[in-house]
MARBA-3410 file (N, C-alpha, C, O; in Angstrom, 1 decimal):
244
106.6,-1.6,32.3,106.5,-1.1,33.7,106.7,-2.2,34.7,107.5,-1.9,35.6 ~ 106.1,-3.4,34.8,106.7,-4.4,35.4,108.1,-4.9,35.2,108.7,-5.4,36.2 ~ 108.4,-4.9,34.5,110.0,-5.2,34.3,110.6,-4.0,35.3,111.3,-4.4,36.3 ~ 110.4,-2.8,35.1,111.0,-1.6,35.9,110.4,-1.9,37.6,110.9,-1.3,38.5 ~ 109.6,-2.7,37.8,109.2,-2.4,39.1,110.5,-3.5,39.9,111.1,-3.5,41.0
110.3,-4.7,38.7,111.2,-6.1,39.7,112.4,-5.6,40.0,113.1,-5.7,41.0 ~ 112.6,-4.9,38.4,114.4,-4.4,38.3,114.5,-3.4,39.9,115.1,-3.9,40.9 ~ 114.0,-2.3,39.9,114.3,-1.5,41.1,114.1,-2.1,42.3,115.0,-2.0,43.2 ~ 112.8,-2.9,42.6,112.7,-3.6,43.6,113.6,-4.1,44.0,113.9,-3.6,45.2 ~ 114.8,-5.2,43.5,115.6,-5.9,43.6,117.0,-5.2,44.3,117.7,-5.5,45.2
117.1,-4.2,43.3,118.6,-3.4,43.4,118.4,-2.7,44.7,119.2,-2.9,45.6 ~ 117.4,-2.0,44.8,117.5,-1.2,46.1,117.5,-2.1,47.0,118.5,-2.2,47.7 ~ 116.3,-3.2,47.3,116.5,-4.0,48.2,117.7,-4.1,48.7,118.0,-3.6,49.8 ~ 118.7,-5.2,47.8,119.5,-5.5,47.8,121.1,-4.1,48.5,122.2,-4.3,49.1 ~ 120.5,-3.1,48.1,121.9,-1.7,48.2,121.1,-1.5,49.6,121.8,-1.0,50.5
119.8,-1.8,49.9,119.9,-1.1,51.5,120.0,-2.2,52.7,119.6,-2.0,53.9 ~ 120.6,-3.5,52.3,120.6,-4.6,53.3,122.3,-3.7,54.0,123.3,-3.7,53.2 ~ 122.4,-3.2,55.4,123.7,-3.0,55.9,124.1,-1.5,56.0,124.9,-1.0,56.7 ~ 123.2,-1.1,54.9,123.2,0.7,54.9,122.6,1.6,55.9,121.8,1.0,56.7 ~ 122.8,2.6,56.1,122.6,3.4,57.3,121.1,3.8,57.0,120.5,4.6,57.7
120.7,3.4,56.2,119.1,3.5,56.7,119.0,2.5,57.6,118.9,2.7,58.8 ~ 119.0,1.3,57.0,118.9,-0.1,58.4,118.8,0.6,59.2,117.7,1.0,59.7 ~ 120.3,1.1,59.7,120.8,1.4,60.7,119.6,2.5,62.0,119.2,2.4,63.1 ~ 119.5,3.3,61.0,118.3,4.5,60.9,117.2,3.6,61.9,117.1,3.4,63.2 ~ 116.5,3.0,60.5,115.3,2.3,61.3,115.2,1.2,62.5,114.1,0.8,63.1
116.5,0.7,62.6,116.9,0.0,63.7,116.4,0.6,64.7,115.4,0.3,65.3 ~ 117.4,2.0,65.1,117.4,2.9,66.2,115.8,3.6,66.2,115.5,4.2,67.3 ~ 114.8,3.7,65.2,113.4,4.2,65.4,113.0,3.1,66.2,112.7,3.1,67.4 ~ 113.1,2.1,65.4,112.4,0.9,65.7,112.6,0.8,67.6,111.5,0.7,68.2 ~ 113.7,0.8,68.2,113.9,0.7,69.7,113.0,1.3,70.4,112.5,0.9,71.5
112.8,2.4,69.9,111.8,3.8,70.8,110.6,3.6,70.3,109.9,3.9,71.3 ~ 109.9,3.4,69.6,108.8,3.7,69.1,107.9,2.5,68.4,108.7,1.5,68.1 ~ 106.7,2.3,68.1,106.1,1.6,67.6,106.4,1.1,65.9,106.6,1.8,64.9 ~ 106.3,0.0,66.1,106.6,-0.3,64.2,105.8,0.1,63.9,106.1,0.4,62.7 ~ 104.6,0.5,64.1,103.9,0.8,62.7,104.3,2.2,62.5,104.2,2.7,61.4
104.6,2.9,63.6,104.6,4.4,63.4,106.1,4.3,62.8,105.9,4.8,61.7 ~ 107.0,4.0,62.9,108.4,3.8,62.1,108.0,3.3,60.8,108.6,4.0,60.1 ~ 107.3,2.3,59.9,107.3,1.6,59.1,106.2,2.9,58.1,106.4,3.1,56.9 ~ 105.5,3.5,58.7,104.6,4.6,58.2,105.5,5.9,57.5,105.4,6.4,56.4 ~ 106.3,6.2,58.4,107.4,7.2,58.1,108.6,7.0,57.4,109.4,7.8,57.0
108.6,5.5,57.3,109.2,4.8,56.4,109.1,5.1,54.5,109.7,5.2,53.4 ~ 107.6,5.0,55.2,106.9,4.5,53.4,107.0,5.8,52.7,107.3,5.9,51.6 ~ 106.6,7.2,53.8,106.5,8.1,53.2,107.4,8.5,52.3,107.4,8.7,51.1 ~ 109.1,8.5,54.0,110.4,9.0,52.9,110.5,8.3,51.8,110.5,8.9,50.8 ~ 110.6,6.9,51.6,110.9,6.3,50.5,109.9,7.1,49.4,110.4,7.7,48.4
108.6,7.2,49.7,108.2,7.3,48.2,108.1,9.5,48.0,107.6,10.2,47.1 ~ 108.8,9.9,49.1,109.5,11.6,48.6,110.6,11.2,48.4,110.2,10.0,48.3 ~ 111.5,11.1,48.3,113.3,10.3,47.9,113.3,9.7,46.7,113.9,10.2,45.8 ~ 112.4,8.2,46.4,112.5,8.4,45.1,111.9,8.6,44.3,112.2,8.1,43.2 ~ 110.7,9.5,44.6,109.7,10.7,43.5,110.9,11.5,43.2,111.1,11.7,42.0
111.6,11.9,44.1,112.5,13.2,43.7,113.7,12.5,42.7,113.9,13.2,41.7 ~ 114.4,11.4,42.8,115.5,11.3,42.8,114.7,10.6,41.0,115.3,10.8,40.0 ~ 113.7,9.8,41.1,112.5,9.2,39.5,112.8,10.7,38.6,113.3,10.7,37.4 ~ 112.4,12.1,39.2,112.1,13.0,38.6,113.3,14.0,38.2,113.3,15.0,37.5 ~ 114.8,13.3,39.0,115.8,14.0,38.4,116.3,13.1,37.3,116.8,13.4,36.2
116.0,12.1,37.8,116.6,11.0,36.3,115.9,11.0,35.1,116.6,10.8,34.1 ~ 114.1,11.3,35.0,113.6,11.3,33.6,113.8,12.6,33.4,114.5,12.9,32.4 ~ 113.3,13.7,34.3,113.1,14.7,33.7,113.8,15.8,33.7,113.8,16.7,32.8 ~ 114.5,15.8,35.2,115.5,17.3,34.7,116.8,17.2,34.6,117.5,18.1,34.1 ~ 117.5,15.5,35.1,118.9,15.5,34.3,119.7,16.1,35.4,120.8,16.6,34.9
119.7,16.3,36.8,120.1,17.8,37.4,120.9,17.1,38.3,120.4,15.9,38.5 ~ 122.0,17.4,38.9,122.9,16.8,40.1,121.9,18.1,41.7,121.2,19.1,41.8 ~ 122.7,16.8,42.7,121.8,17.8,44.0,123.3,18.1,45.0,124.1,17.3,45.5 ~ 123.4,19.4,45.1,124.0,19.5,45.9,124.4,18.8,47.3,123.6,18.8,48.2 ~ 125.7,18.3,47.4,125.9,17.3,48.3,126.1,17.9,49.5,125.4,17.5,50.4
127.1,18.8,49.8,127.8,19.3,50.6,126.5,20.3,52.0,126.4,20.2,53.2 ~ 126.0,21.0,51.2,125.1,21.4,52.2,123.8,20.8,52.7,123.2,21.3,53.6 ~ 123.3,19.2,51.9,122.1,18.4,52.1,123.1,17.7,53.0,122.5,17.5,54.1 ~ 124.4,17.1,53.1,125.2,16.2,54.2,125.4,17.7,55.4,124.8,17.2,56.4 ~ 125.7,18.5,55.7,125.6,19.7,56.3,124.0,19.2,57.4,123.8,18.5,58.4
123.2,20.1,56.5,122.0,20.0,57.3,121.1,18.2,57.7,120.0,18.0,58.3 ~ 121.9,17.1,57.1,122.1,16.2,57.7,122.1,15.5,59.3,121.4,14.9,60.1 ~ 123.5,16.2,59.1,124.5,16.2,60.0,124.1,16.6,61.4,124.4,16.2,62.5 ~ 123.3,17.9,61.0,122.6,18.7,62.3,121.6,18.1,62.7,121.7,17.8,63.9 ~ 120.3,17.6,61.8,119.5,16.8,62.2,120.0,15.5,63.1,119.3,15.4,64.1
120.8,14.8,63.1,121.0,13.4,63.6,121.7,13.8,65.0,121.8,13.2,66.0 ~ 122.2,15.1,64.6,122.9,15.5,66.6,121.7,16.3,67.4,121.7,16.2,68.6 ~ 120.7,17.0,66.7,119.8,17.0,66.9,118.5,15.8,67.9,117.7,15.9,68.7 ~ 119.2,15.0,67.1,118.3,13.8,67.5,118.4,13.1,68.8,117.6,12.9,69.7 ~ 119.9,12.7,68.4,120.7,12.1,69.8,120.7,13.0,70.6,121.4,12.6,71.5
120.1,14.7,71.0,120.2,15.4,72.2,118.9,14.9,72.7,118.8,14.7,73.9 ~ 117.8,14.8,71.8,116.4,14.8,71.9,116.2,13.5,72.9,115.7,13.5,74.0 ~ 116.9,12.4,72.0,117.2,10.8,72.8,117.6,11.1,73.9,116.8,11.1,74.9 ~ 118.7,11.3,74.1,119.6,11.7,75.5,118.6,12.3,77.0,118.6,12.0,78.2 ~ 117.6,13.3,76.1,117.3,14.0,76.7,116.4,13.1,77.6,116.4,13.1,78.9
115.4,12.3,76.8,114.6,11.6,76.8,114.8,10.3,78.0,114.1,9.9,78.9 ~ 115.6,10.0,77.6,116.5,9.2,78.7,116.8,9.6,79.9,116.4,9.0,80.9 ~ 117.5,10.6,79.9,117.8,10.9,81.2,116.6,11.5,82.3,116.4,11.1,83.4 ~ 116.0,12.5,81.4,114.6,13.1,82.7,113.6,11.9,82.8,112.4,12.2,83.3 ~ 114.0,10.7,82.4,112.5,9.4,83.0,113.4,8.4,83.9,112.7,7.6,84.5
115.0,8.4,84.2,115.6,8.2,84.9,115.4,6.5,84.7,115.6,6.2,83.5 ~ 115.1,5.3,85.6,114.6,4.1,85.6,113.2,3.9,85.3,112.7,2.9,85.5 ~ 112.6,5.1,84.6,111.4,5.0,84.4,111.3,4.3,83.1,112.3,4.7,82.4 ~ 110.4,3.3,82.2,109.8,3.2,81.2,109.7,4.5,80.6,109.1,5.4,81.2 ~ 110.3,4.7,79.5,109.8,6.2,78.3,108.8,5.7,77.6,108.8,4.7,76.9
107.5,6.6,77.7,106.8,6.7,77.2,106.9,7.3,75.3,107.6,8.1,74.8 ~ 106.2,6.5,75.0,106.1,6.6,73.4,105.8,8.0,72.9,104.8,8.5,73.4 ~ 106.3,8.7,72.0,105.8,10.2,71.6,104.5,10.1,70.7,103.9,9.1,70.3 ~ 104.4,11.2,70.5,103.1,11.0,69.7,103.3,10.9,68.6,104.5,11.0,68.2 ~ 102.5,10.5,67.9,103.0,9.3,66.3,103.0,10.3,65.5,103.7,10.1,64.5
102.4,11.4,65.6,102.9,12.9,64.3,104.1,13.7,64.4,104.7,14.3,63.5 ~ 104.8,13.7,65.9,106.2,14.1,65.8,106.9,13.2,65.6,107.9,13.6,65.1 ~ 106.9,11.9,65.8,108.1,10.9,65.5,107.9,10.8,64.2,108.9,11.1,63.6 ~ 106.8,10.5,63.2,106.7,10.5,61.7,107.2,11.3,60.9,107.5,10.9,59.8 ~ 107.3,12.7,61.3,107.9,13.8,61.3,109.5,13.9,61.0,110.2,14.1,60.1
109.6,13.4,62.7,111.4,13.5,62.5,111.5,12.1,62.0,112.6,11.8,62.0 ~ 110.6,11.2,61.5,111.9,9.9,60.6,111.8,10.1,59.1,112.7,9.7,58.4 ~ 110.8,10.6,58.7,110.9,11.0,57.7,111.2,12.5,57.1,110.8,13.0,56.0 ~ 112.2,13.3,58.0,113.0,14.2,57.7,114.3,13.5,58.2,115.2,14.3,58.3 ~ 114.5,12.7,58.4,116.0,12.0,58.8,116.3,11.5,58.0,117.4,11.7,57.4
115.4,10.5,57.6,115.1,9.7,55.8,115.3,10.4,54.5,115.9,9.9,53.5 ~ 114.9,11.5,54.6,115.1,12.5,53.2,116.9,13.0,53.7,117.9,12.8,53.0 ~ 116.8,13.4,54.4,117.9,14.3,54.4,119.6,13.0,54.4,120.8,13.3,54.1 ~ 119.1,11.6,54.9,120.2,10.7,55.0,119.9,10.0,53.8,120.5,8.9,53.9 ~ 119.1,10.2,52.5,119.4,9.9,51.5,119.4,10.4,50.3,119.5,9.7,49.3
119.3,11.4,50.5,119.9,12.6,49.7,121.1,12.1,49.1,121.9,11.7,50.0 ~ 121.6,12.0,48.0,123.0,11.6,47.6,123.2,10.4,47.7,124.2,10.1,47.1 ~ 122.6,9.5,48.5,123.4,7.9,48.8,123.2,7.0,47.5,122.7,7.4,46.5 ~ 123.8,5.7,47.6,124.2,5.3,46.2,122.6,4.7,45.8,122.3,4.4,44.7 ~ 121.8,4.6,46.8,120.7,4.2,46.2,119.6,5.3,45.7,118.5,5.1,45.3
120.0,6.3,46.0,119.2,7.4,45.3,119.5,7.5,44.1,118.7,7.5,43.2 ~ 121.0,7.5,43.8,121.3,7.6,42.4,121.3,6.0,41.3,121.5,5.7,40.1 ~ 121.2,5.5,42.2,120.8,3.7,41.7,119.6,3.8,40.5,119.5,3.5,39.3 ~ 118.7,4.5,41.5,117.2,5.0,41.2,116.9,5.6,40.1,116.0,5.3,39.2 ~ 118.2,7.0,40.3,118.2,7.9,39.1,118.5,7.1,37.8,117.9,7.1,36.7
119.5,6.3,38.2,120.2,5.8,37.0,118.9,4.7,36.3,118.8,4.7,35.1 ~ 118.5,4.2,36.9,117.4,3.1,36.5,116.1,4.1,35.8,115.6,4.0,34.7 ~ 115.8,5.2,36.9,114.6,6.1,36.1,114.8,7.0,34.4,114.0,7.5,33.6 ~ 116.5,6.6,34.3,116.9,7.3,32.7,116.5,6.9,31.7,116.5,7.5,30.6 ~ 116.0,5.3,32.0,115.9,4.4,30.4,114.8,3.5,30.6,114.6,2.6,29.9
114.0,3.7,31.6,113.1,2.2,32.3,111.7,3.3,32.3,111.5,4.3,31.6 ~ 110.8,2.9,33.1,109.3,4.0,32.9,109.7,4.7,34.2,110.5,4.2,35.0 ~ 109.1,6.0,34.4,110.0,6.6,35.8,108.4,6.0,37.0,108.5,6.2,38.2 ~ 107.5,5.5,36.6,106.2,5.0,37.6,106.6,3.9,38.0,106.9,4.1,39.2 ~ 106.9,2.2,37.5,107.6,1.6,38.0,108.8,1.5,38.5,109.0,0.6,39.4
109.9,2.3,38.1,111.0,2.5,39.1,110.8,3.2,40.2,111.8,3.4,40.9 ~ 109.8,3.7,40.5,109.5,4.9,41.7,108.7,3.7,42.8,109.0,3.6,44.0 ~ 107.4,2.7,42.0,107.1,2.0,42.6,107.6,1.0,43.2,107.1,0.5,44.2 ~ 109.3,0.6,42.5,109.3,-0.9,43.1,110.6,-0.2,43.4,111.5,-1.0,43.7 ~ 110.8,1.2,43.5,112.0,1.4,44.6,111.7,1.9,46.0,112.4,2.0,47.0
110.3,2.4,45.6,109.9,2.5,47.3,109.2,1.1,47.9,109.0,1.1,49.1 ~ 109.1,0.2,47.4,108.7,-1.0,47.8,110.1,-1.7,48.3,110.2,-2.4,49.3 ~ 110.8,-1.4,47.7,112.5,-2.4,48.0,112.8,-1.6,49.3,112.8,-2.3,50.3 ~ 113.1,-0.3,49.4,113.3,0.3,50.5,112.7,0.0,51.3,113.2,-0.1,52.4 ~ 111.0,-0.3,51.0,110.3,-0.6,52.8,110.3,-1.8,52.9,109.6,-2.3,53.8
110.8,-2.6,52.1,111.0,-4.3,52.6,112.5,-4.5,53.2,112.8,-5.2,54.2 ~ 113.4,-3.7,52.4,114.6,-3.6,53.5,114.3,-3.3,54.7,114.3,-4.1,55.6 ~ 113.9,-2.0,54.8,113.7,-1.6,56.5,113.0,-1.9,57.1,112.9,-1.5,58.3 ~ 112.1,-2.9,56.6,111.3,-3.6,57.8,111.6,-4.8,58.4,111.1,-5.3,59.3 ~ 113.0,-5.2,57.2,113.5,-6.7,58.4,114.1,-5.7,60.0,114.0,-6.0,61.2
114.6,-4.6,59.5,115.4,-3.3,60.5,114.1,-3.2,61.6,114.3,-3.0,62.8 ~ 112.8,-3.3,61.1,112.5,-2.9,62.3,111.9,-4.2,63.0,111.8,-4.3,64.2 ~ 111.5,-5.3,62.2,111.5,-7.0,63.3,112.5,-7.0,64.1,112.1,-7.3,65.3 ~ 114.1,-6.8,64.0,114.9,-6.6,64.8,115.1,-5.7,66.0,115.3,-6.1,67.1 ~ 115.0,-4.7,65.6,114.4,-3.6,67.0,113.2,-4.1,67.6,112.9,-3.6,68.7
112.3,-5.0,67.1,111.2,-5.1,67.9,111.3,-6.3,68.8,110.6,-6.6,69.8 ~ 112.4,-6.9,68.2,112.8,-8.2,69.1,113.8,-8.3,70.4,114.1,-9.1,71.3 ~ 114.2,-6.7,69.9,115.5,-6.0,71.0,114.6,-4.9,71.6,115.1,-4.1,72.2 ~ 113.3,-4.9,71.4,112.9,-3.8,72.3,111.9,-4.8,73.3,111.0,-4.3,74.0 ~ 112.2,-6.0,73.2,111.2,-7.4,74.1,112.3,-7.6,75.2,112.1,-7.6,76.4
114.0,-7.8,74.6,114.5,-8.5,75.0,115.5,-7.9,75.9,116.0,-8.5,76.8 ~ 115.6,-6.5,75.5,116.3,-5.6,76.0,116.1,-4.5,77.2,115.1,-3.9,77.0 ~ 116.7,-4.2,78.5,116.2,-2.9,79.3,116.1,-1.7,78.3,117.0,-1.5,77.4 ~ 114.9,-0.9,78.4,114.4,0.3,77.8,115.3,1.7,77.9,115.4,2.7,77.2 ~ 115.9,1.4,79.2,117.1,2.5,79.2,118.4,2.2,78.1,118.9,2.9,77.2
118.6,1.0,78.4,119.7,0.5,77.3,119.9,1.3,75.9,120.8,1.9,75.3 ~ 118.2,0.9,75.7,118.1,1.2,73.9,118.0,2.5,73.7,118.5,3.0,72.7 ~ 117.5,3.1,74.5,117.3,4.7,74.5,118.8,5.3,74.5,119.1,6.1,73.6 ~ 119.8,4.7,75.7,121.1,5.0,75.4,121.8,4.4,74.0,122.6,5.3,73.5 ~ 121.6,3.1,73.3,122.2,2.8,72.3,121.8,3.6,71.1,122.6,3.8,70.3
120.4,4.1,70.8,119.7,5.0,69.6,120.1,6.6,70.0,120.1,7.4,69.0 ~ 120.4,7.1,71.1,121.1,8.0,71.3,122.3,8.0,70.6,122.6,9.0,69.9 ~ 123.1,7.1,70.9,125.0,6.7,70.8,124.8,7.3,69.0,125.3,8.3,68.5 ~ 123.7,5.9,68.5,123.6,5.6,66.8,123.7,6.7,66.1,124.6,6.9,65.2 ~ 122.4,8.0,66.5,122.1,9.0,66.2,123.5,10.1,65.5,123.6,10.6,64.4
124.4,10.0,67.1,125.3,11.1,67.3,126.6,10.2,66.2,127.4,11.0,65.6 ~ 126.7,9.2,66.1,127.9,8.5,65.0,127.3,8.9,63.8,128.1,9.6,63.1 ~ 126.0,8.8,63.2,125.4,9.2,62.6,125.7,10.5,61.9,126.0,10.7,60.8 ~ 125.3,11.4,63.2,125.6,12.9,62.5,127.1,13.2,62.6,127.6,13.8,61.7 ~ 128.1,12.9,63.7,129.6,13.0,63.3,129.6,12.4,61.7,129.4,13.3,60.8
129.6,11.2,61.3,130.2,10.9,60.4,129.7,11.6,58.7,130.3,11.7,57.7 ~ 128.6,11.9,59.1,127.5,12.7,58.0,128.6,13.5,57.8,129.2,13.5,56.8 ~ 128.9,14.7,59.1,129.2,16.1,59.2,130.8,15.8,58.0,131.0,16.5,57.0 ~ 131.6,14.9,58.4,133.5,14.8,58.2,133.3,14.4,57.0,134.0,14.8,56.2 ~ 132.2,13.5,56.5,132.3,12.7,55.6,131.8,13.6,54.5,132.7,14.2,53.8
130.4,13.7,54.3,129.9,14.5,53.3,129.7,15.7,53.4,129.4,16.2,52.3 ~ 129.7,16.4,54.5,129.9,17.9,54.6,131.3,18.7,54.5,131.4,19.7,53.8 ~ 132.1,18.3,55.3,133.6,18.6,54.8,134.5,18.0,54.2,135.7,18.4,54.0 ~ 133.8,16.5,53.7,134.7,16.1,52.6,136.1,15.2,52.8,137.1,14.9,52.2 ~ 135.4,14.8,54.3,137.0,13.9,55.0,136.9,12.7,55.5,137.0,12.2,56.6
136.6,12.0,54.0,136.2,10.3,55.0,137.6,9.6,56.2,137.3,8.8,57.1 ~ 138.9,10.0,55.8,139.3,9.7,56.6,139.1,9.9,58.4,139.1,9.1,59.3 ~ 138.8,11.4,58.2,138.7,11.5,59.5,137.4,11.6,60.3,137.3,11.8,61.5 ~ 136.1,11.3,59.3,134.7,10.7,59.5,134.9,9.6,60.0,133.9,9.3,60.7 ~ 135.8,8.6,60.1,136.3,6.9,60.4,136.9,6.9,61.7,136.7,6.0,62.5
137.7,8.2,61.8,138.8,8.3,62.7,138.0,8.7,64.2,138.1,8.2,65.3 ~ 137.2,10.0,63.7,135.9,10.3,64.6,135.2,9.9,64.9,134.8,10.4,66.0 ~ 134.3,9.0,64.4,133.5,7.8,64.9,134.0,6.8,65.5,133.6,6.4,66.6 ~ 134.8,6.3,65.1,135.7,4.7,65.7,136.4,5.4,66.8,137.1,4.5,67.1 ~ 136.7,6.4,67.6,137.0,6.9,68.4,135.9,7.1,69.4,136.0,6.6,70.5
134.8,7.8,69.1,133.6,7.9,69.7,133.2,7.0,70.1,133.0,6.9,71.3 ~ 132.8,5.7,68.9,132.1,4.4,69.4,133.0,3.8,70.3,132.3,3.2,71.2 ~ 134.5,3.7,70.5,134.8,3.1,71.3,135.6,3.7,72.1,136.8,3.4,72.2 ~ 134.8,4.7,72.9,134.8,5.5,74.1,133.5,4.8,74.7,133.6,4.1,75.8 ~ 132.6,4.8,74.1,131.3,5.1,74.8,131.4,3.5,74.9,131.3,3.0,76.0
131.6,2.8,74.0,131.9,1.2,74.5,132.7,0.9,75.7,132.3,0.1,76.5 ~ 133.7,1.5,75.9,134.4,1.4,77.2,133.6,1.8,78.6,133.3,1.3,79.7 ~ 133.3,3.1,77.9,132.3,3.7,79.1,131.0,3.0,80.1,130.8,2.9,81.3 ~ 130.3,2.5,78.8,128.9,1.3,78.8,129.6,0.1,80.0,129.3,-0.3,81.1 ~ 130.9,-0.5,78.9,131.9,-1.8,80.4,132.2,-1.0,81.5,131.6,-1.6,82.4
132.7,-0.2,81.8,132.7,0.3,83.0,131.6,0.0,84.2,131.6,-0.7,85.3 ~ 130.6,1.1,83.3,129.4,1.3,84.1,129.1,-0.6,84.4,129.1,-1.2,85.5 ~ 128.9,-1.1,83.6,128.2,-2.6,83.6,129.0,-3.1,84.5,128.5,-3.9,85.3 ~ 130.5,-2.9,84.7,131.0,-3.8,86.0,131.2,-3.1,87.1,131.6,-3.7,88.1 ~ 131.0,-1.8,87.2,130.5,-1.1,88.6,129.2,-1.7,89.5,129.0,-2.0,90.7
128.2,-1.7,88.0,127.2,-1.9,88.6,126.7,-3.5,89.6,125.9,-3.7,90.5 ~ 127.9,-4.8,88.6,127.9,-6.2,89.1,128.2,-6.0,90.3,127.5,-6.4,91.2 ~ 129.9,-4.9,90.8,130.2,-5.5,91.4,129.6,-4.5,93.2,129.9,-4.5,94.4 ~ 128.9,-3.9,92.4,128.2,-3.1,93.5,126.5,-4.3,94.3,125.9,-4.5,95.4 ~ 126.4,-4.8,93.0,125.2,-5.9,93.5,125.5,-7.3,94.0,124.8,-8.3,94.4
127.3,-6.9,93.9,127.8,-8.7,94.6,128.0,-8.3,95.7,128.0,-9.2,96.5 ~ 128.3,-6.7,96.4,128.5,-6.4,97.5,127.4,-6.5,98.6,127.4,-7.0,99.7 ~ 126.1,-5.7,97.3,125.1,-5.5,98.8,124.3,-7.3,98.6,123.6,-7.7,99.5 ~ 124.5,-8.2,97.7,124.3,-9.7,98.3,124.3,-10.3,99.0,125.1,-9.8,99.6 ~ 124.0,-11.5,99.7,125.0,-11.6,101.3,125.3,-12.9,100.0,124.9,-13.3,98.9
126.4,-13.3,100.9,127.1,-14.3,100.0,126.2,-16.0,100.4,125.5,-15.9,101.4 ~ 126.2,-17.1,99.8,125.6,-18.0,99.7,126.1,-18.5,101.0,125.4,-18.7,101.9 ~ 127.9,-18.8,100.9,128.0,-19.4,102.1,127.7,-19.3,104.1,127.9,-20.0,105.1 ~ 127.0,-17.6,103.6,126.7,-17.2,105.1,125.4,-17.2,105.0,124.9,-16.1,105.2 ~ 124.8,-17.8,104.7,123.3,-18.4,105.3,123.1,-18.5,106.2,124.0,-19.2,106.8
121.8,-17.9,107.1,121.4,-18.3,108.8,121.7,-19.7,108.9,121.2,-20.5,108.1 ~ 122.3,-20.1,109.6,121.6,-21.7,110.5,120.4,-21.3,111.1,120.1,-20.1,111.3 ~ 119.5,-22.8,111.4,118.1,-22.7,112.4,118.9,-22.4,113.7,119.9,-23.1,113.9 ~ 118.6,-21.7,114.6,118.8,-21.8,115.7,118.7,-23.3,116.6,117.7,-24.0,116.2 ~ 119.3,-23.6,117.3,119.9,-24.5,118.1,118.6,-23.8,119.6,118.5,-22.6,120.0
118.0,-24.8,120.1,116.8,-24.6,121.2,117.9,-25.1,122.5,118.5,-26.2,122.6 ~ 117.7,-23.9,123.2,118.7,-24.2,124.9,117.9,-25.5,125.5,116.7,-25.3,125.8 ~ 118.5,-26.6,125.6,117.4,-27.6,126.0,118.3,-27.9,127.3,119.4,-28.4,127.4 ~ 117.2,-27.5,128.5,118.3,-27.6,130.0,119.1,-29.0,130.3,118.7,-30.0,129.7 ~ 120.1,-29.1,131.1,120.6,-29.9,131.6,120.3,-30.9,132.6,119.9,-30.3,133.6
120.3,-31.6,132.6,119.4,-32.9,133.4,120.5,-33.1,134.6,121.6,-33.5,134.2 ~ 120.2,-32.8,135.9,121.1,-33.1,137.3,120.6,-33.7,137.5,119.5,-33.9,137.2 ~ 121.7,-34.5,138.7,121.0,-35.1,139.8,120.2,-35.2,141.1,120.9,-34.8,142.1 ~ 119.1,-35.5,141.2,118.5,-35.3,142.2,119.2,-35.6,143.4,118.7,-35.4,144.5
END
């Protein structure tokens, strides 16, 4: 059993350093509290690989891909309207934090549903066929929440360092690449044009973001007054001395 926990620990670790979960918990991490991210974290990991432990020892069974990347797909555009939304009606306001039973909610239905099928579910399966299925379940939900918790030190260091509109708009952007690519990729089966549609997307909205960003400089060099027109002190009328 310990042999099975280091073994899994390691591999998953290792398969989710760069993977769209990161990615996932990056963008929780911006909006919301780590603990409440790292909580909804632990859960999916250990329903994902209870399920994925219990198709490898015991029922042997494949999971349908096509319609789990489908209702994927919906969820993550879903999400990014939610974000968007969120963003836009607080204007320059601070967004207040949701409440920690709907956000745990939706990250741990984002979590099941975006790893459904990924190579580390079936990592999992493949390790739960020949290893104890308790320690592979253990030390693959442990690998997973030690991956995504460097994902969320990073959001927490970008939610210090960063304007709150920013991130709200960038975990919006993530969300919506997210579900495009889910939808072309594993719902209709077209990585090419999952690549084509995203990298099109992201770098619209990257142009879009430069835009705005040098509108907005060169609107604040306008209303500036410039350095070299600084008041002088006024000069005091000091009368003229005649002759008596």
């Amino acid at each position: 059993m310990l042999s099975a926990i280091l073994v899994s620990l390691a591999v998953v670790f290792v398969a989710e350093l760069g993977d769209k979960s990161q990615l996932i918990t990056l963008t929780y991490s911006m909006r919301h509290r780590w603990w409440v991210v790292l909580s909804g974290i632990a859960v999916a990991s250990m329903l994902v690989h209870g399920m994925s432990v219990a198709i490898g020892h015991f029922l042997g069974m494949a999971l349908p891909e096509r319609p789990i990347a489908f209702a994927g797909s919906i969820a993550f555009l879903l999400f990014a309207a939610w974000t968007w939304r969120t963003r836009a009606g607080n204007g320059e306001e601070e967004v207040p934090v949701a409440e920690p039973r709907f956000v745990v909610f939706a990250i741990v239905s984002s979590f099941v549903l975006a790893e459904l099928g990924d190579k580390t579910m079936l990592a999992t399966v493949a390790l739960a066929s020949d290893r104890s299925w308790a320690g592979v379940w253990i030390g693959a939900t442990l690998g997973m929440v030690l991956a995504d918790g460097v994902a969320i030190a990073v959001g927490a260091v970008m939610h210090k360092r960063l304007p709150e509109r920013f991130l709200h708009t960038l975990a919006s952007l993530l969300f919506l690449l997210f579900g495009l690519f889910l939808f072309f990729d594993g719902g209709l089966g077209l990585p090419g044009a999952a690549v084509t549609v995203t990298g099109t997307v992201a770098t619209l909205a990257t142009a879009t973001v430069a835009v705005a960003w040098g509108r907005r400089r060169r609107d604040r060099g306008r209303v500036a007054p410039p350095a070299a027109q600084e008041a002088r002190p006024a000069t005091p009328n000091v009368p003229l001395a005649t002759d008596s």
